[in-house]
N, C-alpha and C positions, 0 to 999 in steps of 0.2 A: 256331827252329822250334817254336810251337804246337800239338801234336798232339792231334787231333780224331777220329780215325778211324783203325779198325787193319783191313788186307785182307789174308787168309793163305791159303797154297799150303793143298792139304789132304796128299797123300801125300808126307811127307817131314816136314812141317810140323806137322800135326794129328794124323795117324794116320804111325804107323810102321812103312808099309806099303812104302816103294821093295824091300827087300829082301824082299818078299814076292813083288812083283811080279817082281824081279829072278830068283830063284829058278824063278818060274813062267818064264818066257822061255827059262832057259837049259835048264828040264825039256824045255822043247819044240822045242830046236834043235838041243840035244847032237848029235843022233844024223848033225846033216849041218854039225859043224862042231868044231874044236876047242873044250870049253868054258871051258877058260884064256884062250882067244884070244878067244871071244865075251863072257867077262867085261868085259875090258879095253875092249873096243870099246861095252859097253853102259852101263858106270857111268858117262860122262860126258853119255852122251845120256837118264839116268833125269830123269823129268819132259815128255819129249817122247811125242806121241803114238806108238802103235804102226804107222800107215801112215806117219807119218814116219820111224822106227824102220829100218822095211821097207827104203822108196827110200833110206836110208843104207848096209842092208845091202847092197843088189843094187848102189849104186855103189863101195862101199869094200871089201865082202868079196866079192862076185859072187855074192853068196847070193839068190836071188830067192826070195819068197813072194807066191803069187799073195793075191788077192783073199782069194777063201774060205779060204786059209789065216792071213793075218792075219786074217779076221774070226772065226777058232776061236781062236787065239793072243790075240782081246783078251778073247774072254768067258771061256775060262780065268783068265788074270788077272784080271778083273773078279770071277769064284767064289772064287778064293783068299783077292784081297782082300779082299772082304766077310768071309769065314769066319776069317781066319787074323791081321786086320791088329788090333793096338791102339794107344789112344793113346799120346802121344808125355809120357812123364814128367814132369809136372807141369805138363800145357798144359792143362787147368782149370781149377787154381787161378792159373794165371799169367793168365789171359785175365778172370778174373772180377775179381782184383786192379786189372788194368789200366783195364778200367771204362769204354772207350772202345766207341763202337758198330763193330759188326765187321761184315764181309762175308768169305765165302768166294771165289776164284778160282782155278780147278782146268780140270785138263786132262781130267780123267777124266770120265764119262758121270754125267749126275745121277743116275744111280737108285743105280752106283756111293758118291761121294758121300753121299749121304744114306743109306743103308743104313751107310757106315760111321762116319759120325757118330752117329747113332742107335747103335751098340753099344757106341759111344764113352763114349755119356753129354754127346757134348756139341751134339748138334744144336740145340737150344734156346736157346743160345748165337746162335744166327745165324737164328735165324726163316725166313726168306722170301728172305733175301741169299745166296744162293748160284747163282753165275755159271761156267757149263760151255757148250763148245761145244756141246752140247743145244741154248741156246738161241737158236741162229743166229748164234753168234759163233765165229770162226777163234780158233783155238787159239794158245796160248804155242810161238813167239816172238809171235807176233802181239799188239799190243797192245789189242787189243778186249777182252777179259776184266776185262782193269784201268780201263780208262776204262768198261767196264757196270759195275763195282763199284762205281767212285766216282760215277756219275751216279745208281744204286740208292740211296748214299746221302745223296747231295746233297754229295760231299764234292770239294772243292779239294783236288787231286792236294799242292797243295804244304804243306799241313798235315796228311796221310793220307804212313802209312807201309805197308810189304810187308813180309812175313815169307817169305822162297824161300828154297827149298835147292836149286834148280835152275841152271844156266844159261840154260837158255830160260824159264825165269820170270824169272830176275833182267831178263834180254834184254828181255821183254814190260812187266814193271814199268816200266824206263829211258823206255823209250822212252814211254809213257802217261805220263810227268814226273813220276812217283812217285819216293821216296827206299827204298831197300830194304835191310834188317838181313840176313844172309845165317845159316841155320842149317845144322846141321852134326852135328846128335847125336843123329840117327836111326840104324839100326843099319849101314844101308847107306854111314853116309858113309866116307871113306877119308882119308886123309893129304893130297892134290892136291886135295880137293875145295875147303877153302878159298881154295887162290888162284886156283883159277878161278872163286870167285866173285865175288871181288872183282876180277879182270881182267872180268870181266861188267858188274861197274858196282854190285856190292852196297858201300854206304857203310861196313859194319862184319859182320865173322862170329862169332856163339858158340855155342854148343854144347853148354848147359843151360838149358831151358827156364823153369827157377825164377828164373833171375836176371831175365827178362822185366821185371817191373815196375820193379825199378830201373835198368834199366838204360833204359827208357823216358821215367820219370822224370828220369835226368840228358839224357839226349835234350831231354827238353821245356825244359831251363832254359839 
């Protein structure tokens, strides 16, 4: 495999924000739910939209949130994140190392996105590539986010790699014919998170961002 192009998740990935977001969620459930019990139930679905979130809760916990309630539950989370999220330990210098053209693919709302990239430091890093349901595209599982990425960069899914720490990105990547590195060393990740990503379909999982280039590098050869 030839690798020509790198497409990365942002929260989990770029910014080390899932436990921010995680945090904000369960600030705003607590009060109508076990929050041990909502933990458990949320860390597998972190990377999923919050209306999807929702219809998980109301069918798995009988928890309903109407409408306007998730739509205050996402802009919370979207405020924290911007304010509270940094990046993810040496994805910088890893991504600058790497030297391949990038694109972002994200679940979360572009202004999201780009507001936290820019405090990052690494917006500039990806110019104009950045691919959110904003722009008419169904969200991760869906594979539309991954196939706007790679068509944004003219790139052939089968020499283009993903970087997810989700399930439903790993899910979205697979299915777009992408090949996907699974990460894991954001603050939020947990012990089970690697094997469900690689029961997902993630080709490989690690869990320090520095090792990036070479471990890229023996990829390519």
């Amino acid at each position: 495999m030839t690798l020509k192009h790198l497409i990365c998740d942002c929260d989990g990935v770029l910014l080390d924000s899932e436990s921010v977001a995680l945090a904000a969620i369960l600030d705003g459930l607590s009060d109508r739910a076990d929050r041990a019990q909502l933990d458990a139930f949320l860390r597998p679905r972190l990377g999923m939209t919050l209306s999807h979130i929702a219809d998980d809760l109301a069918l798995e916990m009988g928890l309903v949130l109407s409408r306007a309630e998730t739509l205050h539950l996402e802009s919370v989370v979207e405020a924290r994140c911007i304010a509270e999220a940094q990046s993810i330990r040496g994805v910088r210098d890893a991504l600058v190392a790497v030297g391949l053209p990038l694109a972002v693919a994200s679940n979360s709302s572009q202004s999201r996105v780009e507001a936290g990239l820019k405090n990052a430091g690494l917006w500039s890093l990806f110019a104009d590539q950045v691919y959110t349901p904003g722009r008419g595209l169904r969200p991760k599982p869906a594979p539309d986010l991954y196939r706007a990425a790679c068509a944004g960069l003219g790139a052939d899914p089968a020499s283009s790699l993903v970087l997810e720490d989700s399930v439903a990105g790993v899910t979205a990547a697979r299915a777009a014919g992408l090949v996907v590195l699974g990460f894991v060393g954001a603050r939020h990740g947990e012990p089970a998170a690697a094997q469900r990503l690689r029961d997902a379909g993630a080709s490989d999982v690690f869990d320090d961002m520095t090792t990036l280039p070479a471990r890229l590098a023996a990829w390519g050869k």
